[in-house]
N, C-alpha and C positions, 0 to 999 in steps of 0.2 A: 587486452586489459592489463596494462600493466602492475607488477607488486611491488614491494618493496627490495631495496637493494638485499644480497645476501647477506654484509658483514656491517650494513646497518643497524643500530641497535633499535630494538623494536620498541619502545618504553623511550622520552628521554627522560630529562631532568625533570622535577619535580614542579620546577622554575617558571618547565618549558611547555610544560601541559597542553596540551588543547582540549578545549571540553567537547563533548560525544553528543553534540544537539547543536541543532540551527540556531542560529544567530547572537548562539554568545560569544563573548568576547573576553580578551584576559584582562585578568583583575587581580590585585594582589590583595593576599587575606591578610585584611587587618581584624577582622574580627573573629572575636576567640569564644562567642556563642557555637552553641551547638544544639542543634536541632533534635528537639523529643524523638526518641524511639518510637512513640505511636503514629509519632506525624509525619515519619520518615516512612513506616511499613504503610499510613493512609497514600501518599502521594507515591511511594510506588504501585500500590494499589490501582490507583488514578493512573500510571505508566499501561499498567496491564490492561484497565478499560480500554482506553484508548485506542491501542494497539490491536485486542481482541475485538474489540466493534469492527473496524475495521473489515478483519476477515470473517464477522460472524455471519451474515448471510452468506458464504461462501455456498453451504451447504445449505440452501434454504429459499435463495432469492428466487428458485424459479417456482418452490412450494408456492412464498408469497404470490408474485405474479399468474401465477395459475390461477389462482383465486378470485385474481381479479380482471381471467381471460386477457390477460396480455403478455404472454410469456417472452414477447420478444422483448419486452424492456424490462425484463429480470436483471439482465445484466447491470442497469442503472440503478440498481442498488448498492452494489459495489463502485460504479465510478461514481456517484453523488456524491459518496464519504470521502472520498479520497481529490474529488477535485475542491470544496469548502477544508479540508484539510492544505489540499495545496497554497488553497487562496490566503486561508490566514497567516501560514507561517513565516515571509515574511514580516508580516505586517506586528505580531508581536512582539520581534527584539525591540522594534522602531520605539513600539506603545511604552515599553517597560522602561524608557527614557522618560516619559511623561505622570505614569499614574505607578510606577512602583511594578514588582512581580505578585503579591501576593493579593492585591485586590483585582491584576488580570485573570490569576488562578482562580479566585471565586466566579467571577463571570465565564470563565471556559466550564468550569463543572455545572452550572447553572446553563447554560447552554448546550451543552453534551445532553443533559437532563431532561428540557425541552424538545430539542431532537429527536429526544427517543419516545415521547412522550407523543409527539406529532408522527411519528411512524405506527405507533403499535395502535390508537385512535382512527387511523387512516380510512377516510371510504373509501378512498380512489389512489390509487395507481402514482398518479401524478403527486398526488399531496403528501403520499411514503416517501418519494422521490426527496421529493423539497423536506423532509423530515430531515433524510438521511444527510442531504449537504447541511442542515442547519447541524446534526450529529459532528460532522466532522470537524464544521469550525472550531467548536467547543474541544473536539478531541486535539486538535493540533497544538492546542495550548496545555494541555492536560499532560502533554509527554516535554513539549520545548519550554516550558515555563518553568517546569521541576528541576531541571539542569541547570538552569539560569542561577535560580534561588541556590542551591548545593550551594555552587561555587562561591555567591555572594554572602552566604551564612556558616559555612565549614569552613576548617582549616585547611591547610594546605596538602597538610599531609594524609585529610581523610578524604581530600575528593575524588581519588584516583578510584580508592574502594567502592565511596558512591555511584560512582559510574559506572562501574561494574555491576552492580544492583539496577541502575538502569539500563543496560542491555541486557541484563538476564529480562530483565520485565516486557523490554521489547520483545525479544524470541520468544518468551512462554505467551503472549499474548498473540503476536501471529497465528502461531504454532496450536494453542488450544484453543483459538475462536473459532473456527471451524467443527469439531466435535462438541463444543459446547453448543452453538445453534443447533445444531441436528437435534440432540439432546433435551434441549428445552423445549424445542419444536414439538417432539413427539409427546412430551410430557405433559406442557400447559397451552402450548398451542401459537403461532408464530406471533401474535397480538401481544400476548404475558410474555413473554420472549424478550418481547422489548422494554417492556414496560417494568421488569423485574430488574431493567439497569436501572432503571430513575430511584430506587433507593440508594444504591450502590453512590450514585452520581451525587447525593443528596449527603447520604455519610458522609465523602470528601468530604463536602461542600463545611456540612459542619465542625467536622476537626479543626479544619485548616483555617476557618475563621475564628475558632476557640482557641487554641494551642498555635499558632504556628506566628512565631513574631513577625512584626509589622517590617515591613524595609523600605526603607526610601526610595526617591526616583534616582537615577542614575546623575543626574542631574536636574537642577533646581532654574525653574522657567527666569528669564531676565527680561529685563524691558529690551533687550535687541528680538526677542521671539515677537514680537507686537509688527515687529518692522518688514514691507510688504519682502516675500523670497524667505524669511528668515524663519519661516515656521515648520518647518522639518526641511532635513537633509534626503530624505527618503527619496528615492528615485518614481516619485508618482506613475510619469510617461509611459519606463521598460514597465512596473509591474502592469499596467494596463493593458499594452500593448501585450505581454507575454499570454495573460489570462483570456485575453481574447483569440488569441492564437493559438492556446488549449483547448478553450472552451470550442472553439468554430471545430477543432478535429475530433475531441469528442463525438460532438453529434454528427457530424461528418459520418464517421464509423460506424457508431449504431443505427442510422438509417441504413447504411446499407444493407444491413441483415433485413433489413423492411423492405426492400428495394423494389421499387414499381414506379411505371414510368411515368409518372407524374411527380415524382421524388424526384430524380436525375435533374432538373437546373435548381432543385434546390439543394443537393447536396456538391453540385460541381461548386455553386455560391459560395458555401461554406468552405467548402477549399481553397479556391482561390482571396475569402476572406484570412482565412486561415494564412497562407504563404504572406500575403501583403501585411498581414501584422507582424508575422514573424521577423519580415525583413525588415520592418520598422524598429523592432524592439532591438535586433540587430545595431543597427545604425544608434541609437539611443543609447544601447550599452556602451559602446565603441565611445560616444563623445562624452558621456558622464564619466566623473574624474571622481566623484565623491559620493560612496555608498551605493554602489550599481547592484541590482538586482542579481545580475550575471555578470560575475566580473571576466569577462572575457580576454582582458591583456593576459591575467593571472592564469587563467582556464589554460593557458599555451604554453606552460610552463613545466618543466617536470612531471612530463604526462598527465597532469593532472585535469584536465581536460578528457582524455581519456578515460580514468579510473568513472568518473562521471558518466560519461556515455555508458558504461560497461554498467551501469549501474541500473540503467532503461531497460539493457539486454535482460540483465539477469532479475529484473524482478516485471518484465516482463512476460518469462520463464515462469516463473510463481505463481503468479496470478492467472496469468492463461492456463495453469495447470488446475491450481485448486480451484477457480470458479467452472469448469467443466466436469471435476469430478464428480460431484451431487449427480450431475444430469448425466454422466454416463453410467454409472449404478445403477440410477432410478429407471432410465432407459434400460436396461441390459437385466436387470435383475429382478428390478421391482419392488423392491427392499421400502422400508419404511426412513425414514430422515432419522432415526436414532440409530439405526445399520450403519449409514452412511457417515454419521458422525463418528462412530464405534473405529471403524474401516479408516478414516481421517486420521483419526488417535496416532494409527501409526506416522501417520506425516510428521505430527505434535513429536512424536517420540525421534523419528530421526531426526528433526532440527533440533530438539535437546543436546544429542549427543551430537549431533556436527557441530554444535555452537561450543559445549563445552569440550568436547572430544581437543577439536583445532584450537579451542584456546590453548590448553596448556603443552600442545607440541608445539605452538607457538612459541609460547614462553619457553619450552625444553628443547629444540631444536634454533632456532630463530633463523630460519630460513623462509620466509615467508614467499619467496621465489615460487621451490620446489612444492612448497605445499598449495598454492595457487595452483598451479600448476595439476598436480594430483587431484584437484576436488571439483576443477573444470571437465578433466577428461574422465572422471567419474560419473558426474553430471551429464555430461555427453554420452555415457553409455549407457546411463539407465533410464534417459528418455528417449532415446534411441531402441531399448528394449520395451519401452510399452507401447512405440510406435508398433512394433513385429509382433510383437507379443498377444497383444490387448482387441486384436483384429476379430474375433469371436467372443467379445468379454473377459472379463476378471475369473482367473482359476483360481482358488487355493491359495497356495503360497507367490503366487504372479502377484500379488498385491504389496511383496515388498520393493516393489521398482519403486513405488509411490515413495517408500523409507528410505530407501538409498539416494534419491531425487530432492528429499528434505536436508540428506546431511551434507551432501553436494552446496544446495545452495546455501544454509546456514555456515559453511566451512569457506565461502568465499563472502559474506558479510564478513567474518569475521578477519579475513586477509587484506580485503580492501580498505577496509576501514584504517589498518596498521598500513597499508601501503599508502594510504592518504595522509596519515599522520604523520609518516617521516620525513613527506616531502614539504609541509608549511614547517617551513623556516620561521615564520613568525605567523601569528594567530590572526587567522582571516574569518570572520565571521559570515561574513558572504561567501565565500566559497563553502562553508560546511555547511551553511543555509542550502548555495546549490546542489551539494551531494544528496541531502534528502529530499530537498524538490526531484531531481532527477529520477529517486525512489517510488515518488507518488507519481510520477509521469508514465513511469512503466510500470506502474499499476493499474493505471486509469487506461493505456494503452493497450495492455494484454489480455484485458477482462475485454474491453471493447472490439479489440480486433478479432481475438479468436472466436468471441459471439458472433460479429458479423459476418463473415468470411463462413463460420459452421453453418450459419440458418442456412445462407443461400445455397449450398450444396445439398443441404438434409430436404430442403424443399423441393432439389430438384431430382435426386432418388426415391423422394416420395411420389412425383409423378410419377417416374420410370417401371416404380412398383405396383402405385395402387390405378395407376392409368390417369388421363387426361379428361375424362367426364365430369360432367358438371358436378354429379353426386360425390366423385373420389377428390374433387378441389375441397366442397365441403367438409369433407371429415381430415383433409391435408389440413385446411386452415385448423381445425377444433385439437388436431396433432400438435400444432404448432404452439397453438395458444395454451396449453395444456399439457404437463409430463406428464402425468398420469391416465391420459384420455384412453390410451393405446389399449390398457388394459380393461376396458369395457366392450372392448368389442370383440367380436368373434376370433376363434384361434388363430385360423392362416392370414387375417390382415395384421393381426399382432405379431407374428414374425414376421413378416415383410415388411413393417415398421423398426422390428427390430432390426432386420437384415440392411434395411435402406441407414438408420443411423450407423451402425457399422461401416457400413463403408463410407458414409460422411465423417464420423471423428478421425481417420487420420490426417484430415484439412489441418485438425487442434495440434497434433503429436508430431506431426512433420514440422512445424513453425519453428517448437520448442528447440528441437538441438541446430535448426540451421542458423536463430538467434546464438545460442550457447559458441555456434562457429566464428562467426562475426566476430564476438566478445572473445574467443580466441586468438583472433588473428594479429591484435596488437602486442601480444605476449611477447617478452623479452628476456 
């Protein structure tokens, strides 16, 4: 993964900026408005939903699923937001050509709102699911559309500041959306959970259409857009091709953790679906010359391409860590979802201080090499320590590996992001598009993987344990379907459940640093 150079300067020119969100592009401030102080604290606010929805079932999604005996598609709580997140955010810079940034933004919080609204109402499993992806759409705009406006409504000299207010919002939002669900879960119940965003989502909604001035489109529609080819530059083909080549591995993944042989040609389908879009979107990107989804000449350039990849690795890492922590407490302890949230906290608290910790040795060393460097083989050691460690459960103070593992990866966001920024020589809006696509992809991948790959082994120690009879399948399945099942039954099969997950979560913890190795191995 490479950083940036050492004697690089880390910041340039003021001139030179690139903005900190997908698919904007540079613009010179002519305008010398400035945006309300409450409209600024609402739509960072809108930053933080966003962001915190995101990982708020971290801690919660297998509560949900349990409830609704389907605990193996807990995990599709988390990739539903984050693949409707994926899917929009192209597709927004494209739009804010057409209808302006600030009438997109009322429809993202209006949908974010709906979203939540259709999850927390949910009878079924499946219709939370389709809530959540409808959540994310709306989120993906809630965070890229905010940057957009900045640039196009502040001065020159106050966006750099802005932007920093939007990565803090991003970090505090990852960061506290996890102990926040646990939290609310305990308190009003994971239904109100959700449904307690749709005000929040609504607030925006209203500021931003009261207070927040109106902006034009980027450009103004002409009688050549009437003419057939002339009606967006958008690369239609690659995103299609890409999303289908998501989408097929997606579910690819989480069957497997289903996996029974009646599933096998339908998930081999979906892979071989999967590869042949891939390669399609491949070949696509390659011959588009204007506005490519994935600009791949560019991607091969000044490692940056790399930096990208490195980007799956490590949030990867993340996600396959915080969506298993819920279920390994809850397994292991037994503890209630405000424990668990409680317990998370400290996650929240080390990406605080790795985020701001590394910023200002950033700025006060500017070596962003060495400090890359440092917060990778940190990271490598302290998921490397709850792989050894965590083999019998959470002790004590063994729960700060989780802290050290937060500032790790919040301390290489913060490196990568300045190692991508010294390399655009001139402002590519599609590549910074790709860097947080590549974010949501190892999100949607880590959550998925390390689900699938843990069911199958937890299932198969669960035979080992409770044996092969007909009656110990039945109470395997009601295990599975169910965190909290384990603890209704009698003493010695609830340690042998405990015993059996034990020795299945190292599947999760082994993943993490030999990803983090990989992500090392392009280091320079």
């Amino acid at each position: 993964m490479p950083a940036a150079p050492e004697q690089e300067p880390l910041l340039r020119e003021q001139h030179e900026a690139i903005i900190h969100t997908p698919n904007a592009t540079r613009e010179t401030h002519t305008v010398d408005s400035k945006v309300e102080p409450v409209v600024l604290i609402v739509i960072m606010f809108g930053v933080f939903l966003s962001m915190a929805c995101e990982s708020f079932v971290a801690t919660t999604h297998e509560e949900i699923a349990s409830f609704f005996n389907n605990l193996w598609m807990g995990p599709w709580l988390l990739t539903a937001y984050g693949m409707g997140y994926s899917m929009m955010l192209p597709l927004y810079g494209n739009l804010t050509e057409k209808y302006g940034c600030k009438k997109l933004l009322l429809l993202a919080y209006a949908t974010f709102s709906v979203g939540c609204v259709m999850t927390g109402c949910a009878l079924s499993m499946p219709v939370a699911i389709v809530g959540r992806f409808v959540t994310g759409t709306g989120g993906a705009g809630m965070m890229d559309l905010v940057s957009i406006l900045l640039n196009k409504m502040t001065s020159a000299s106050e966006v750099g500041l802005l932007r920093g207010y939007v990565s803090l919002g991003i970090t505090l939002g990852v960061s506290c959306g996890p102990p926040l669900g646990g939290v609310l879960t305990d308190a009003v119940g994971w239904r109100w959970s959700f449904l307690c965003l749709v005000p929040a989502g609504i607030l925006c909604a209203a500021v931003t259409a009261k207070r927040l001035p109106s902006d034009s489109p980027r450009r103004a529609p002409t009688s050549r857009d009437a003419q057939p080819g002339r009606q967006s530059r958008f690369d239609w083909w690659g995103y299609i091709f890409l999303f289908i080549a998501i989408g097929c591995l997606m579910f690819a993944l989480h069957m497997v953790g289903e996996m029974r042989p009646q599933n096998v040609p339908l998930v081999i389908s979906l892979l071989v679906i999967c590869l042949l879009s891939g390669f399609t979107c491949i070949i696509v990107e390659l011959r588009t010359k204007k506005s490519p989804i994935v600009p791949l000449r560019l991607m091969l350039k000044d490692g940056i391409g790399l930096i990208c990849a490195g980007q799956i690795l490590l949030v990867f890492c993340q996600f396959g860590l915080i969506s298993n922590f819920a279920n390994f407490v809850i397994r292991t302890q037994n503890v209630q979802n405000s424990i668990v949230g409680i317990l998370s906290g400290f996650r929240a608290l080390g990406a605080g201080i790795g985020a701001l910790g590394f910023g200002y040795l950033l700025k006060w060393s500017k070596k962003c090499n060495a400090l890359t460097n440092y917060a990778l083989s940190g990271l490598i050691i302290s998921c490397s320590l709850i792989t050894a460690r965590w083999r019998t459960g959470v002790h004590g103070w063994e729960v700060t590996y989780i802290f050290l593992a937060a500032v790790g990866i919040s301390a290489l966001y913060s490196t990568q992001f300045v190692a991508l920024s010294v390399r655009l020589r001139e402002s590519s809006a599609s590549i910074v598009t790709t860097y947080h696509l590549c974010q949501q992809i190892g999100a949607i991948l880590g959550t998925a993987c390390t689900a699938g790959f843990f069911r199958i082994v937890f299932r198969n120690r669960l035979v080992h344990h409770l044996g092969n009879s007909v009656t110990a399948h039945e109470v395997i399945d009601k295990v599975l379907e169910n965190n909290r099942y384990g603890a209704s039954l009698p003493r010695e099969a609830q340690m042998r459940i405990r015993t059996s997950f034990l020795e299945s979560f190292p599947i999760v913890t082994i993943m993490l640093p030999l990803m983090l190795t990989l992500e090392n191995i392009p280091v320079t």
